[in-house]
N, CA, C and O of each residue as an XYZ file, in Angstrom:
820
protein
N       6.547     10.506      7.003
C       6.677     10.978      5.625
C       6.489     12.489      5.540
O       7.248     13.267      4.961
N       5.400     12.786      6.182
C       5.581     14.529      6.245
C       6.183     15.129      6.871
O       6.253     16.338      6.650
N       6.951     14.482      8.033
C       8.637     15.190      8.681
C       9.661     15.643      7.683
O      10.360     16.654      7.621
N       9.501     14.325      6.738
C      10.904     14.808      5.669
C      10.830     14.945      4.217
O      11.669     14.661      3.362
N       9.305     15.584      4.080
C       8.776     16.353      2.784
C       9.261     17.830      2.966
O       9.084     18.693      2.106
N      10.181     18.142      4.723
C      10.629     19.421      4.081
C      12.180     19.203      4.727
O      12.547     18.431      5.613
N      13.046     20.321      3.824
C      13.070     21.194      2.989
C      12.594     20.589      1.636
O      13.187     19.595      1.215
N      11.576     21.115      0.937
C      10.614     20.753     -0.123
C      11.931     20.970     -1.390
O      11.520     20.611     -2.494
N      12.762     21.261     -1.398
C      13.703     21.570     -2.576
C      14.940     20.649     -2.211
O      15.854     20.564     -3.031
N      14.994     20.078     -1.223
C      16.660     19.209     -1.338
C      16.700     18.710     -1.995
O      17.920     18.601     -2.121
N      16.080     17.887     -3.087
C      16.826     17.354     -4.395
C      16.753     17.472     -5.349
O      17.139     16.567     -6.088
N      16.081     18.958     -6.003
C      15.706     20.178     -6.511
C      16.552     19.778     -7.837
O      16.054     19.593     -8.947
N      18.087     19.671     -7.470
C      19.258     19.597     -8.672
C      18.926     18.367     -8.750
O      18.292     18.349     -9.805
N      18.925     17.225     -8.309
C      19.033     15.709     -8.750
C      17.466     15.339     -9.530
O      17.355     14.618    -10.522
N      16.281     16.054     -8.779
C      15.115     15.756     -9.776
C      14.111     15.468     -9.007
O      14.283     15.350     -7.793
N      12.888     15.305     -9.588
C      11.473     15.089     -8.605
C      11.537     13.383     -8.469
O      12.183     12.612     -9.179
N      10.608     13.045     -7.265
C      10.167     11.796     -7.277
C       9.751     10.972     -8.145
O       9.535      9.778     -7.939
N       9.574     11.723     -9.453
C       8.856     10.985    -11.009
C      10.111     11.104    -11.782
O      10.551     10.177    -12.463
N      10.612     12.118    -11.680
C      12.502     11.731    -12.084
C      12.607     10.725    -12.314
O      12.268      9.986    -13.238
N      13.290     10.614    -11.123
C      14.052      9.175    -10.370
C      13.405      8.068    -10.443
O      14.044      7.034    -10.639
N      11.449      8.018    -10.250
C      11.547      6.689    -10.770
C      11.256      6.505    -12.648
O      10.925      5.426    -13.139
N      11.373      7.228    -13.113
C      11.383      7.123    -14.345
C      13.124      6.405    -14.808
O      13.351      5.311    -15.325
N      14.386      7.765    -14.284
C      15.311      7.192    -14.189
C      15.797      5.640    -14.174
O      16.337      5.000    -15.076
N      15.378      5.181    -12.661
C      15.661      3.672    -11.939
C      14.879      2.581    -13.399
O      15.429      1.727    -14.094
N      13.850      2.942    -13.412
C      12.842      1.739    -14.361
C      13.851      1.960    -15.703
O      14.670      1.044    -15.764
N      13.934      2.540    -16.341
C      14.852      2.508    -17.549
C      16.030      1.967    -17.201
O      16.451      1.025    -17.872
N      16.998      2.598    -15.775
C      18.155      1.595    -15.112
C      17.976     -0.227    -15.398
O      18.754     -1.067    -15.850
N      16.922     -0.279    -15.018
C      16.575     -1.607    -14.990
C      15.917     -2.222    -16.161
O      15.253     -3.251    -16.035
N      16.052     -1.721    -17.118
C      15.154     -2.480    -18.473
C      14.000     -2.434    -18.501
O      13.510     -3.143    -19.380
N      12.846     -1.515    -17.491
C      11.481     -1.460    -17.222
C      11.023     -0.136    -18.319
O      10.292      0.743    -17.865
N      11.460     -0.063    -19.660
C      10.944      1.031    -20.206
C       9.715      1.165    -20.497
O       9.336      2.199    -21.047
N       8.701     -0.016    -20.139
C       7.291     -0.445    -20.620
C       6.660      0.499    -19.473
O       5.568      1.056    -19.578
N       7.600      0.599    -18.262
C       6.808      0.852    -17.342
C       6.283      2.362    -17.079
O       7.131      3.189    -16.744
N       5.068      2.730    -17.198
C       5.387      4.051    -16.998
C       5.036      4.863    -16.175
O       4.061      4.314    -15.662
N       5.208      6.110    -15.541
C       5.268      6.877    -14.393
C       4.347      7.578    -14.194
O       4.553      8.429    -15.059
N       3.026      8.024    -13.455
C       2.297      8.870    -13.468
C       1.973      9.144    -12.223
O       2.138      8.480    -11.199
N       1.297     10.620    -12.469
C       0.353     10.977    -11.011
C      -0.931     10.973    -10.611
O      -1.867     11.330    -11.327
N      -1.032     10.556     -9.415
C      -2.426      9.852     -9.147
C      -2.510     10.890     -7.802
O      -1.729     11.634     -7.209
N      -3.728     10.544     -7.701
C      -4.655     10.883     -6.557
C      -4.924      9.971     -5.166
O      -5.208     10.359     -4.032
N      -4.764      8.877     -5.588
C      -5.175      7.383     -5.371
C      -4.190      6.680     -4.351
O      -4.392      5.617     -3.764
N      -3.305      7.335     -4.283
C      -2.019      6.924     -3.222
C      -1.047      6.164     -3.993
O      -1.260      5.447     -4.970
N       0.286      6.484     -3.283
C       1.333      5.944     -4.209
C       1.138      4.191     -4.176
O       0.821      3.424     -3.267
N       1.476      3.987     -5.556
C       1.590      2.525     -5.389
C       2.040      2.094     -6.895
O       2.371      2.903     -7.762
N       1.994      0.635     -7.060
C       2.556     -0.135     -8.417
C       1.350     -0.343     -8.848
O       0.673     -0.769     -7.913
N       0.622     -0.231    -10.009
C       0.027     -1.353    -10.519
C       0.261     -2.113    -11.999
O       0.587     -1.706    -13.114
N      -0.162     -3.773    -11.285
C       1.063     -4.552    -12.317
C      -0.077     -4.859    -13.457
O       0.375     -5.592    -14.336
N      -1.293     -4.520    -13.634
C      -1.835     -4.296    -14.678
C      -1.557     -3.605    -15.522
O      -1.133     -4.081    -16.575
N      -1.731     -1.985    -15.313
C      -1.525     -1.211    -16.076
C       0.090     -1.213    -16.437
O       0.499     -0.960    -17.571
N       0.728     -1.450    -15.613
C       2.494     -1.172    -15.678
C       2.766     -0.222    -15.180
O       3.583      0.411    -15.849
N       2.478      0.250    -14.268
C       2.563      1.629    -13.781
C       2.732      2.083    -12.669
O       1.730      1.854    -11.992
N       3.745      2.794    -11.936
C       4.231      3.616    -10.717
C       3.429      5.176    -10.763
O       3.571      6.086    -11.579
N       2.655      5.097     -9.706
C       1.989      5.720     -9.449
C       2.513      6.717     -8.700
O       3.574      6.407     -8.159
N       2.198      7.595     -8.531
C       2.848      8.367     -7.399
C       2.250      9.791     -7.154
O       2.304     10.574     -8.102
N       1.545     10.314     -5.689
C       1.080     11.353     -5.453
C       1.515     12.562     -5.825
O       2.636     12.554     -6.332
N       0.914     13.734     -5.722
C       1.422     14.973     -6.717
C       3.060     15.847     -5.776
O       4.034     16.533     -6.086
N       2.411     15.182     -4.472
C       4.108     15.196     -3.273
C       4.802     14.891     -3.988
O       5.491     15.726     -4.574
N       4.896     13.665     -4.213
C       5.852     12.466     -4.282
C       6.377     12.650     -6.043
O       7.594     12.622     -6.230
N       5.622     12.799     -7.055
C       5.631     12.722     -8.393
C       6.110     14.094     -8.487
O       7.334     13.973     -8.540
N       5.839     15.256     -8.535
C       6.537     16.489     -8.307
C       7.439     16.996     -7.394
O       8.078     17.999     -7.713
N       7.556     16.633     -6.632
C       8.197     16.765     -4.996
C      10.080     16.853     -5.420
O      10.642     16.498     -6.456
N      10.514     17.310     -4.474
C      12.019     17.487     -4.436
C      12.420     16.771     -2.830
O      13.553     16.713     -2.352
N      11.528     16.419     -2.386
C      11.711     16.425     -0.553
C      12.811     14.594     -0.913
O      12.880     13.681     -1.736
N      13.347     14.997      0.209
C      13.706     12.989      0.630
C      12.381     12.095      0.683
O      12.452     10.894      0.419
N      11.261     12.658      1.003
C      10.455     11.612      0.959
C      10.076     11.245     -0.325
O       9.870     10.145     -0.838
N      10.011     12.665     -0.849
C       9.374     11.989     -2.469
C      10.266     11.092     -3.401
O       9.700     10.289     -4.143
N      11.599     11.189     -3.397
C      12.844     10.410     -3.958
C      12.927      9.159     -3.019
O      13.520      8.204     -3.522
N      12.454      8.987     -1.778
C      12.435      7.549     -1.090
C      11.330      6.589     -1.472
O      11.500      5.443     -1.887
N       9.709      7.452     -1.200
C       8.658      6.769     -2.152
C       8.657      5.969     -3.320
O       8.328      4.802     -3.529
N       9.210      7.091     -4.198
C       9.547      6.599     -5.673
C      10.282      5.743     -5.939
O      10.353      5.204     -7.043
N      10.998      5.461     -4.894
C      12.167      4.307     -5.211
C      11.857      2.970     -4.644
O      12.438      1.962     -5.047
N      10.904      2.942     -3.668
C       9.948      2.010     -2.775
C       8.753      1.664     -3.842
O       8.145      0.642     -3.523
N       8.327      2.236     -4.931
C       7.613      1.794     -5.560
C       8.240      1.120     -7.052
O       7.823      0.147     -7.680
N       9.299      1.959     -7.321
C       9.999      0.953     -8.501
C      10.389     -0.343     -8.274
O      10.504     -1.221     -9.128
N      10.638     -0.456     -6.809
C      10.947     -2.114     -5.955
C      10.310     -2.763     -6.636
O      10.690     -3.606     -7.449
N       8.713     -2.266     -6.237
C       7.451     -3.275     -6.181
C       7.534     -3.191     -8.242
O       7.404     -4.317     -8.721
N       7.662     -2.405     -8.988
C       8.017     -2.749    -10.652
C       8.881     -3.876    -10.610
O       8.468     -4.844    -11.248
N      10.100     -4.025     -9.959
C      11.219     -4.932    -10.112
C      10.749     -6.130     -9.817
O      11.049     -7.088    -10.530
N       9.849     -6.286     -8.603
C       9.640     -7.869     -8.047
C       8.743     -8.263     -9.221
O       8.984     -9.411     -9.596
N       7.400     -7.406    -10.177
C       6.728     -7.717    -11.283
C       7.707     -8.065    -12.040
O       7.721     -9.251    -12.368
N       8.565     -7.372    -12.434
C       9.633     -7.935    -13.673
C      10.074     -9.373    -13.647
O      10.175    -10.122    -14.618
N      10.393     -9.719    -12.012
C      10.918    -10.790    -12.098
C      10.128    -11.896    -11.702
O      10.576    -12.947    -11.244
N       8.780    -11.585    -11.921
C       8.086    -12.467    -11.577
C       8.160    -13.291     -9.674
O       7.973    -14.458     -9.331
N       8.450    -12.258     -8.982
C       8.742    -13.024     -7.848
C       7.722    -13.562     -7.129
O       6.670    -12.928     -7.216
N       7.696    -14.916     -6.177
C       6.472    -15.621     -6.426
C       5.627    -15.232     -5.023
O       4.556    -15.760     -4.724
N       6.329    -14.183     -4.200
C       5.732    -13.556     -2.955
C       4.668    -12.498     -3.216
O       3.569    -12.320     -2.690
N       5.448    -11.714     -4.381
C       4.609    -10.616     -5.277
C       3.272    -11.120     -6.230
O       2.191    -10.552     -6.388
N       3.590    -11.934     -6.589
C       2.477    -12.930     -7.565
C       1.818    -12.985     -6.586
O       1.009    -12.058     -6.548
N       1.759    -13.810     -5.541
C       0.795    -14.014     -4.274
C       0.172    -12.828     -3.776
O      -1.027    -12.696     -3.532
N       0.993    -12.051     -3.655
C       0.373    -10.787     -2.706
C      -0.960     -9.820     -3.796
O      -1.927     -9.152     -3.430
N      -0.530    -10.088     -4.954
C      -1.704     -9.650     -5.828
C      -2.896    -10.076     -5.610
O      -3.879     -9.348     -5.470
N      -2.884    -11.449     -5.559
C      -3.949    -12.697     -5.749
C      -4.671    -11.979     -4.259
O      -5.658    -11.244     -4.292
N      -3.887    -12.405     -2.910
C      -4.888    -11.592     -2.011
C      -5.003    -10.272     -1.617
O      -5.594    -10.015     -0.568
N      -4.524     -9.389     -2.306
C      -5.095     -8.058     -2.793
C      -6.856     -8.217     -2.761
O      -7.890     -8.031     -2.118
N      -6.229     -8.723     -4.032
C      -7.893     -9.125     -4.735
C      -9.105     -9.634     -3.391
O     -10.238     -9.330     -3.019
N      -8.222    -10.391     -3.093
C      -9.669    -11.542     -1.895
C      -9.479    -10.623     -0.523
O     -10.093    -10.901      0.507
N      -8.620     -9.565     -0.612
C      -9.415     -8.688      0.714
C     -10.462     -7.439      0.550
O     -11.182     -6.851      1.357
N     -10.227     -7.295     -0.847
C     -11.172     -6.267     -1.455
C     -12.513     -7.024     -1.636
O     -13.576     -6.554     -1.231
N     -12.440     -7.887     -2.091
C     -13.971     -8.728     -2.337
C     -14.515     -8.525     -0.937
O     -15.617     -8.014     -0.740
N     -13.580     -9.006      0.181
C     -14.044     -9.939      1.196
C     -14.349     -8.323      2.242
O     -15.461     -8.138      2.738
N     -13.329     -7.413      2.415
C     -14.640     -5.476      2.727
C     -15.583     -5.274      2.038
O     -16.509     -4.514      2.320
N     -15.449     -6.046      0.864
C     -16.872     -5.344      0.264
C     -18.533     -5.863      0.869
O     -19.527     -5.237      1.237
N     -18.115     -7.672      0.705
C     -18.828     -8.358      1.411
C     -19.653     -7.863      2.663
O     -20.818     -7.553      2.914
N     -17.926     -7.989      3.593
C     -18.123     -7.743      4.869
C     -19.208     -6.435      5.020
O     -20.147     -6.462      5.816
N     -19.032     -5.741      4.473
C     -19.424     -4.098      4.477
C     -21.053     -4.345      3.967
O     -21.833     -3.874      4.795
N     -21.553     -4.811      3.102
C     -23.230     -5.549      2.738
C     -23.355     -6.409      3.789
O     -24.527     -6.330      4.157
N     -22.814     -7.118      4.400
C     -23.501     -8.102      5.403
C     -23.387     -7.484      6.491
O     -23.999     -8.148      7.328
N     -22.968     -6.627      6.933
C     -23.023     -5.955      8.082
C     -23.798     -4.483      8.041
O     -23.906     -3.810      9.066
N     -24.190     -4.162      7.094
C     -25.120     -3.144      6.695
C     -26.542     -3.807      6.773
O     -27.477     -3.487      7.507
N     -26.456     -5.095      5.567
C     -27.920     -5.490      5.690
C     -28.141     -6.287      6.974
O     -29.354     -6.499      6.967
N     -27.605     -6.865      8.115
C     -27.940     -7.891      9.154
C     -29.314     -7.020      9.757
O     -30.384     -7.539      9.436
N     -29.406     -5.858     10.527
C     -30.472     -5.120     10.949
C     -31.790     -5.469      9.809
O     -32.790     -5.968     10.326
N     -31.814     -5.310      8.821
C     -32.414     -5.272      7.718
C     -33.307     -6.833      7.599
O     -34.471     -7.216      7.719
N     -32.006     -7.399      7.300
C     -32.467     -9.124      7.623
C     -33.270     -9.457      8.932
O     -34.273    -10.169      8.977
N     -32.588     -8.743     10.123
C     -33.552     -9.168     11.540
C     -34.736     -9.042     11.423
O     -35.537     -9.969     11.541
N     -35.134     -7.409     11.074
C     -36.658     -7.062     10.690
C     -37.179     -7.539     10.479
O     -38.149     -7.726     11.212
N     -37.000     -8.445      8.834
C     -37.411     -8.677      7.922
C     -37.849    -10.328      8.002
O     -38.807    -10.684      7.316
N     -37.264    -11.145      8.694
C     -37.025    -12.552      9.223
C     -37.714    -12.836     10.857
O     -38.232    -13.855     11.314
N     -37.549    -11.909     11.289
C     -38.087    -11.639     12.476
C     -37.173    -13.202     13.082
O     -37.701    -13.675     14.088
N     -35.917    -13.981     12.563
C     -35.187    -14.459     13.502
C     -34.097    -14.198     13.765
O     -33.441    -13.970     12.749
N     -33.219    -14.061     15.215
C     -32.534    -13.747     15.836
C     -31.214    -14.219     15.142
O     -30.131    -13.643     15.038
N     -31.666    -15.544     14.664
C     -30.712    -16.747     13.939
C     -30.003    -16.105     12.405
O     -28.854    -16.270     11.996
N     -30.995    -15.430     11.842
C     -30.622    -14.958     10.073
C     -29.787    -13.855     10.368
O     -28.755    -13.570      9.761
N     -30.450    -13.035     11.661
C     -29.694    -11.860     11.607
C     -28.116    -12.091     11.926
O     -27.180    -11.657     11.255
N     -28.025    -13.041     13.354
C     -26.110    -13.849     13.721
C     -25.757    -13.961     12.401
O     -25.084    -13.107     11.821
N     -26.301    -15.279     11.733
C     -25.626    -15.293     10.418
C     -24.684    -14.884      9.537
O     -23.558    -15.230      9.182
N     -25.754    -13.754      9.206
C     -25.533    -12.396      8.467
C     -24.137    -11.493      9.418
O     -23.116    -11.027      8.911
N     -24.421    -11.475     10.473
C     -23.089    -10.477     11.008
C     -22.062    -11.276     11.208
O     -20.947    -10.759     11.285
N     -22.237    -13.016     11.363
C     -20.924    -13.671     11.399
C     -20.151    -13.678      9.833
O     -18.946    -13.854      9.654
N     -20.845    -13.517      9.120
C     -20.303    -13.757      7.552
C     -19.565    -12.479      7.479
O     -18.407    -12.602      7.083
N     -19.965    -11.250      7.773
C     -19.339     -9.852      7.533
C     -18.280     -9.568      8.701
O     -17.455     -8.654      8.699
N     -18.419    -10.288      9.445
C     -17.272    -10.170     10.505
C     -15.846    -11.004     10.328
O     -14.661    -10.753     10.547
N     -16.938    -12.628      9.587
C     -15.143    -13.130      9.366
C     -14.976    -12.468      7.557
O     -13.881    -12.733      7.061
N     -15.628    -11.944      6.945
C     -15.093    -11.617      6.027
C     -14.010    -10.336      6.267
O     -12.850    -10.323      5.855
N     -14.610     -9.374      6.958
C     -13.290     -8.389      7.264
C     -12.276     -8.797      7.879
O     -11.179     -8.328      7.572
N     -12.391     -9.795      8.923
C     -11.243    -10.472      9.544
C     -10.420    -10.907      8.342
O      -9.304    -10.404      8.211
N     -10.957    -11.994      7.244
C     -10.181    -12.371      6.031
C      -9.279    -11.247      5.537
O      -8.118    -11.448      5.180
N      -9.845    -10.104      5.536
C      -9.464     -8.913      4.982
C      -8.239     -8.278      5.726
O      -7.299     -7.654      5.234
N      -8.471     -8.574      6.951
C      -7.882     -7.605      7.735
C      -6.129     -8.646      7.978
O      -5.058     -8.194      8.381
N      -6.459    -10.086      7.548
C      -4.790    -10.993      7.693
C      -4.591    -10.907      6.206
O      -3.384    -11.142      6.150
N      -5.013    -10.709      4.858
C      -4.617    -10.489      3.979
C      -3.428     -9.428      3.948
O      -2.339     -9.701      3.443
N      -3.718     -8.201      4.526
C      -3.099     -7.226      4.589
C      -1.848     -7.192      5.692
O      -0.949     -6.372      5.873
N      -2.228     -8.578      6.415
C      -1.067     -8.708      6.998
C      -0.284     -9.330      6.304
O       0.851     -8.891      6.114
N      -0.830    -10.827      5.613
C       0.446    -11.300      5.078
C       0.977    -10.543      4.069
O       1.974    -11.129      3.647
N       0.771     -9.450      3.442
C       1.434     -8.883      1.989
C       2.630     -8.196      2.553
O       3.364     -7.563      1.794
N       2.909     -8.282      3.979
C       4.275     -7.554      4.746
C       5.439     -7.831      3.994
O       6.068     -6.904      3.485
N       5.937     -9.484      3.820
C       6.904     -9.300      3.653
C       7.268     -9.099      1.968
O       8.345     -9.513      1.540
N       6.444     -8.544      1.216
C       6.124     -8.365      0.026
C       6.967     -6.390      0.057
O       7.953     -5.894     -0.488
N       5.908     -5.867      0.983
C       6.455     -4.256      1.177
C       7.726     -4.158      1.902
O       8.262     -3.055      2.010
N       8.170     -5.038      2.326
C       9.737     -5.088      3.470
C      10.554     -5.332      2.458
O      11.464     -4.582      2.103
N      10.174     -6.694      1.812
C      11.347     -6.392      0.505
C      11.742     -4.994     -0.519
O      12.851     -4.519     -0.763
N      10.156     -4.493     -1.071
C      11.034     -3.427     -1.470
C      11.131     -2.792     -1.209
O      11.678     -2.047     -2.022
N      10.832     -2.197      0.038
C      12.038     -1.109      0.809
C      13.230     -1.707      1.079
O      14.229     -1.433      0.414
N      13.248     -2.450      1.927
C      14.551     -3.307      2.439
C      15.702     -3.920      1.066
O      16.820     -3.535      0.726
N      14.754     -5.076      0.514
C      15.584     -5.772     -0.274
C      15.643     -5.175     -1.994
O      16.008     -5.773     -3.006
N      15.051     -3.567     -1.794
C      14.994     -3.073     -3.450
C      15.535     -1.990     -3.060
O      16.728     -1.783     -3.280
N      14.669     -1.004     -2.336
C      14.492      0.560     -2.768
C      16.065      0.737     -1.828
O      16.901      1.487     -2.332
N      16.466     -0.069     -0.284
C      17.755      0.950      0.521
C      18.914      0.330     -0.360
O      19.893      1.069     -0.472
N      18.990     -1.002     -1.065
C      19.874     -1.270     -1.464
C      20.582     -0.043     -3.017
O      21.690      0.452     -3.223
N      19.387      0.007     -3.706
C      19.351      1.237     -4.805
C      19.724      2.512     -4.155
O      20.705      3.076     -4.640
N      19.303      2.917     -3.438
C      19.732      4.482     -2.822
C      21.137      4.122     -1.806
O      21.793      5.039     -1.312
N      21.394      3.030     -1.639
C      22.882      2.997     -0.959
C      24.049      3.218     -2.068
O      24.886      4.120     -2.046
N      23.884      1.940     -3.283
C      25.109      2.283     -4.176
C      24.759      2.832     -5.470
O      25.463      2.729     -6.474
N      23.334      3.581     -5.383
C      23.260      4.760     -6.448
C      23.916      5.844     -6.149
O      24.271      6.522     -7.113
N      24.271      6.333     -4.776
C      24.614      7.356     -4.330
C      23.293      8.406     -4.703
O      23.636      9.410     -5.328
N      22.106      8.308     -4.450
C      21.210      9.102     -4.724
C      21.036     10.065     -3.319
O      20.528     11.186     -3.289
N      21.468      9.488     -2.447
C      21.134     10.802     -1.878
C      21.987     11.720     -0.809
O      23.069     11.157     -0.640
N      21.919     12.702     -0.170
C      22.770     13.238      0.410
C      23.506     12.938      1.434
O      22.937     12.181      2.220
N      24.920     13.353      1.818
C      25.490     12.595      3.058
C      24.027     12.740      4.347
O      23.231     13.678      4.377
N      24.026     11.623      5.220
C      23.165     11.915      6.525
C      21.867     11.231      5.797
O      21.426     10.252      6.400
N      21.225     11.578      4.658
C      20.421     11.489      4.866
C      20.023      9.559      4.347
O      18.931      9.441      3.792
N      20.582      8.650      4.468
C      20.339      7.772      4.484
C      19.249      6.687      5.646
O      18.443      5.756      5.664
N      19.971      7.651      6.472
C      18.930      6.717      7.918
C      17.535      7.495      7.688
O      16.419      6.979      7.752
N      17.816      8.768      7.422
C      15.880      9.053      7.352
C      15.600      8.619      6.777
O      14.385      8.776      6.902
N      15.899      7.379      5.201
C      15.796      7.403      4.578
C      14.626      5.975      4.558
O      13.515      5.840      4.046
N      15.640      4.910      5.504
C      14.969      4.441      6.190
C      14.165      4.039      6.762
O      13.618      2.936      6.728
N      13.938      5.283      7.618
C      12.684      5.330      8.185
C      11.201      5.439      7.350
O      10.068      5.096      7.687
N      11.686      6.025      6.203
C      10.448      6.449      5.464
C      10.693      4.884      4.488
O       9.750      4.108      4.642
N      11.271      4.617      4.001
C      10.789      3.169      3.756
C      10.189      2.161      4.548
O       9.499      1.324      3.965
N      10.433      2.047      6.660
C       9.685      1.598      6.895
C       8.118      1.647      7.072
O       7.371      0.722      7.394
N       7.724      3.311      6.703
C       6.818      3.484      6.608
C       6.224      3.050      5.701
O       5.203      2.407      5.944
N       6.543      3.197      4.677
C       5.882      2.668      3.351
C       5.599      1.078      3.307
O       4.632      0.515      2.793
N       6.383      0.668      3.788
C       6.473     -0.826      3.701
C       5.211     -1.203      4.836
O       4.429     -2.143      4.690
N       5.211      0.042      6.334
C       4.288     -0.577      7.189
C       2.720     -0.326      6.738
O       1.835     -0.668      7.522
N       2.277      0.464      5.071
C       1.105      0.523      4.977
C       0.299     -0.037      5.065
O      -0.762      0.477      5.419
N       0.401     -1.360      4.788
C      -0.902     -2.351      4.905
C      -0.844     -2.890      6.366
O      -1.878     -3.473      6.690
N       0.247     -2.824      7.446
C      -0.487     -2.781      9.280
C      -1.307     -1.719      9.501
O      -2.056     -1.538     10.461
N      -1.094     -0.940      8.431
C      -2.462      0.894      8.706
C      -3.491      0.453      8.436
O      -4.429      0.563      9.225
N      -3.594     -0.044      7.494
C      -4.885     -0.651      6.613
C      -5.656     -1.883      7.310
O      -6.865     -2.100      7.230
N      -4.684     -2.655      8.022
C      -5.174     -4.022      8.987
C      -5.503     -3.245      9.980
O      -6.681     -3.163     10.328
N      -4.430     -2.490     10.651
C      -5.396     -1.882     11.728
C      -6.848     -1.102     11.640
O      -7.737     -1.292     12.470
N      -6.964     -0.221     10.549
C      -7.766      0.463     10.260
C      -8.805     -0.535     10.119
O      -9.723     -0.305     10.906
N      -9.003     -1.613      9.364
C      -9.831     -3.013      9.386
C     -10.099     -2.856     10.523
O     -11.047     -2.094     10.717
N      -9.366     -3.526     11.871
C      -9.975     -4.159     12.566
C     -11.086     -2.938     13.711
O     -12.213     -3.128     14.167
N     -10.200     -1.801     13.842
C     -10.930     -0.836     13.931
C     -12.480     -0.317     13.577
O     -13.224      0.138     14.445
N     -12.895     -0.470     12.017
C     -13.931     -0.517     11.984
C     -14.906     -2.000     11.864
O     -16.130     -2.034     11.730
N     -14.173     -2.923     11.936
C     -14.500     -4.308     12.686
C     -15.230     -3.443     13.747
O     -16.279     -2.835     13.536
N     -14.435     -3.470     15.095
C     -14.703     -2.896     16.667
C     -16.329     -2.575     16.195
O     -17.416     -3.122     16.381
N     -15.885     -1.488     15.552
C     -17.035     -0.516     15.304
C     -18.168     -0.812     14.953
O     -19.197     -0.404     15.491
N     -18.092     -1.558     14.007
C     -19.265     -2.415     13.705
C     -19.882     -3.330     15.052
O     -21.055     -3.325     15.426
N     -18.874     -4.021     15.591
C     -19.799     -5.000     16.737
C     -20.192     -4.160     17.470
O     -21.352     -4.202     17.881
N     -19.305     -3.139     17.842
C     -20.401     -2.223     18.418
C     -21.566     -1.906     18.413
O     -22.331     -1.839     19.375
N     -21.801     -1.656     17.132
C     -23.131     -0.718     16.505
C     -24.454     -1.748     16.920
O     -25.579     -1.564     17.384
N     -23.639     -2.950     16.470
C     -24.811     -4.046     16.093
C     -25.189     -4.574     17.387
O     -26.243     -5.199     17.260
N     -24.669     -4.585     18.853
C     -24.611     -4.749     19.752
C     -25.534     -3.729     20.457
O     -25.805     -4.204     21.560
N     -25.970     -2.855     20.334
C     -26.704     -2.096     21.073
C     -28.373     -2.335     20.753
O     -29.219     -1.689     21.372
């Protein structure tokens, strides 16, 4: 994504990343939906109604910021239509956030508990509960894949193919930066299991 945030002005004449998805959502009957900039990382949320999008991406002229934006109006479209992969992928949203948070107190307090119990037994416990809870966490974020593949794949390349939105050539980068977007939550699983590692580590010494 930051390979092809430059030249920072190529779509300068066609409009910023908040453009276009402002544009697309009205294309599509989504006028409820509305466009803002966050801090928070680009994303949908189907609470508020809202496409989010970093101050890159929401101001931006680059191919990435017009590919983002269009990877996140996807994820508006599958809400619109109620699709029942997207419905799901919310639901364990939710139960991998509970289940780091968990994980993250039971693996903080297990030392705490050993002390305190003086058995070997409360303390396992305690680190098996925070271990399979991040594990929970860490296949949540796997299954929401084919949730982000669709809208890059089955929303955002199909829209930028016969919108003609973007410049000759630059379709295959275009691509690429949708598979990125789409691969965020293997960052996030990996990043899980990573500080998983880390943790048995700690607690292991």
């Amino acid at each position: 994504m930051d390979k092809y945030r430059q030249p920072a002005d190529r779509y300068r004449k066609q409009g910023s990343g908040g453009e276009l998805a402002r544009h697309l959502l009205d294309s599509f009957g989504l006028g409820n939906v509305e466009v803002e900039e966050t801090s928070a990382g680009d994303h949908y949320d189907p609470v508020a109604k809202a496409v989010r999008l970093t101050p890159d991406n929401y101001s931006g002229y680059s191919l990435t910021a017009v590919t983002v934006a269009t990877h996140e109006v996807g994820h508006a479209i599958q809400d619109s239509r109620g699709e029942s992969l997207f419905l799901a992928r919310q639901k364990l949203v939710k139960t991998a956030m509970v289940g780091e948070r968990i994980a993250g107190m039971m693996l903080v307090a297990a030392p705490l508990i050993l002390m305190l119990t003086r058995m070997p037994q409360a303390g396992a416990i305690t680190i098996m509960i925070g271990i399979v809870s991040m594990a929970l966490s860490t296949m949540v974020h796997l299954l929401t894949l084919p949730v982000e593949f669709d809208a890059s794949y089955g929303k955002a390349l199909p829209i930028l193919q016969k919108g003609g939105y973007l410049h000759d050539g630059d379709l295959e980068h275009a691509e690429k930066i949708l598979k990125a977007a789409a691969l965020t939550y293997v960052a996030a699983s990996l990043t899980s299991l990573l500080n998983l590692g880390r943790w048995v580590a700690v607690l292991r010494r």
